[in-house]
C-alpha positions as CSV (number, residue, x, y, z in Angstrom):
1,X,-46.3,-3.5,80.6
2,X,-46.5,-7.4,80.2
3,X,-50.3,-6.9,79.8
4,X,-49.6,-4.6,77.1
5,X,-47.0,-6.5,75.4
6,X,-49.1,-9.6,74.9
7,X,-51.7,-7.7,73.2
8,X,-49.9,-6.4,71.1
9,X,-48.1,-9.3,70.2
10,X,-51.6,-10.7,69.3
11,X,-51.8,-7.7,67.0
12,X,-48.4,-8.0,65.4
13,X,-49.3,-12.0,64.5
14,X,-52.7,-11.1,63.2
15,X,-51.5,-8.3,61.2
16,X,-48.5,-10.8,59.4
17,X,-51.6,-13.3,58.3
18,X,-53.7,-10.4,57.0
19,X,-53.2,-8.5,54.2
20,X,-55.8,-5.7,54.8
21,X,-55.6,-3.8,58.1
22,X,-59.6,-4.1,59.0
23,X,-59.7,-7.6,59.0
24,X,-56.5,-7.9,61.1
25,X,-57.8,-5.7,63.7
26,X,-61.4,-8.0,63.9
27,X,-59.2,-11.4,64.2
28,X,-57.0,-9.8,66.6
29,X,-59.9,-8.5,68.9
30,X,-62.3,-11.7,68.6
31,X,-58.4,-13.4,69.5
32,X,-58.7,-11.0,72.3
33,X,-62.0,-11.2,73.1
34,X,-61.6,-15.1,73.4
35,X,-59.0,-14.4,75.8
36,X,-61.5,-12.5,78.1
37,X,-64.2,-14.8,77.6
38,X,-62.7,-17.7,79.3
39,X,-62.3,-16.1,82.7
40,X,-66.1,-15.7,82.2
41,X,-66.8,-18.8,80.8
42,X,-64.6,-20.1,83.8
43,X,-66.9,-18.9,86.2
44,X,-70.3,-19.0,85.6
45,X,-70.9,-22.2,83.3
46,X,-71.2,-24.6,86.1
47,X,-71.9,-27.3,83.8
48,X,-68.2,-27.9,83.2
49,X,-65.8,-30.1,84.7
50,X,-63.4,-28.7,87.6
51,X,-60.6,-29.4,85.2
52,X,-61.9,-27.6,81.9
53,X,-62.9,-24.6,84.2
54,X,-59.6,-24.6,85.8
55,X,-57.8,-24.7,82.1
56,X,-60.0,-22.3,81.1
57,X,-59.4,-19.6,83.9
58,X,-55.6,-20.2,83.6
59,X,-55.3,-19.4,79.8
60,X,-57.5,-16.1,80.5
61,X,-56.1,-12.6,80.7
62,X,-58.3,-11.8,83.3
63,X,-57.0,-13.5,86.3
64,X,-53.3,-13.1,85.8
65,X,-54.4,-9.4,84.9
66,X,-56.1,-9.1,88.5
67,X,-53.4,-10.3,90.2
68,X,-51.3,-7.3,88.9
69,X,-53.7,-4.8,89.9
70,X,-54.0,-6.2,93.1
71,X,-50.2,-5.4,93.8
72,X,-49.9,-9.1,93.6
73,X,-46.7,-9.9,91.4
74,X,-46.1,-13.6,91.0
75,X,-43.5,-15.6,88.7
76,X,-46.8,-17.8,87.4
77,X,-48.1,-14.6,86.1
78,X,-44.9,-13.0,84.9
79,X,-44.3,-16.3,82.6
80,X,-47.6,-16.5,81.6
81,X,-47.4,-13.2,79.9
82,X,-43.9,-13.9,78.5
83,X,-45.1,-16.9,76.8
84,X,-48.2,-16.0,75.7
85,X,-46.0,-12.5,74.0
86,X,-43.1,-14.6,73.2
87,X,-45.6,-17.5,71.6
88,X,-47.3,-14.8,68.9
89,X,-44.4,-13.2,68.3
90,X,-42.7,-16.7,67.1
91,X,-45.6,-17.7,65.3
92,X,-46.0,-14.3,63.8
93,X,-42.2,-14.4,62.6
94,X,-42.6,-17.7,61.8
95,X,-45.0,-16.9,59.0
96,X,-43.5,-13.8,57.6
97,X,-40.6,-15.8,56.8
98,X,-42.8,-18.3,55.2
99,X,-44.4,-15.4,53.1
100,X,-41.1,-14.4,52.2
101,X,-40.0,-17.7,50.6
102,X,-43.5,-18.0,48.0
């Protein structure tokens, strides 16, 4: 449910800064797809710094997403989804009322 309501959040936001549905859908799954990446990135480039890898697998979907099909439910992951839904919501409502005003 949290999973689902962070995506599409992502949607909604990408759909207020487009104005054609095609190219809203493309940002919103490269957005996506960024999201997914890092847990890969996170992982196999071993060139990077424990830090940046660390960041990086933190901001991904993937690894809070595992720990909810694991049965694992945890207040880390809970807020993470929260904020990442509540965060492109704001933004998304933030700019619709800036479209309004022009």
């Amino acid at each position: 449910l949290l999973w689902g309501a962070s995506l599409i959040a992502i949607g909604i936001f990408t759909s207020t800064i487009s104005t054609n549905q095609i190219n809203a859908f493309m940002f919103s799954f490269a957005i996506i797809l960024v999201f997914y990446l890092l847990s890969f990135l996170s992982n196999t480039a071993s060139f990077l710094p424990v830090q940046v890898s660390t960041v990086m697998r933190e901001l991904s979907l993937v690894s809070h997403q595992d720990n909810f099909f694991n049965g694992v439910l945890t207040a880390k992951d809970v807020l993470y989804y929260v904020l990442v839904t509540g965060s492109f919501l704001f933004a998304a409502a933030r700019f619709f009322e800036s479209r309004r005003w022009r």
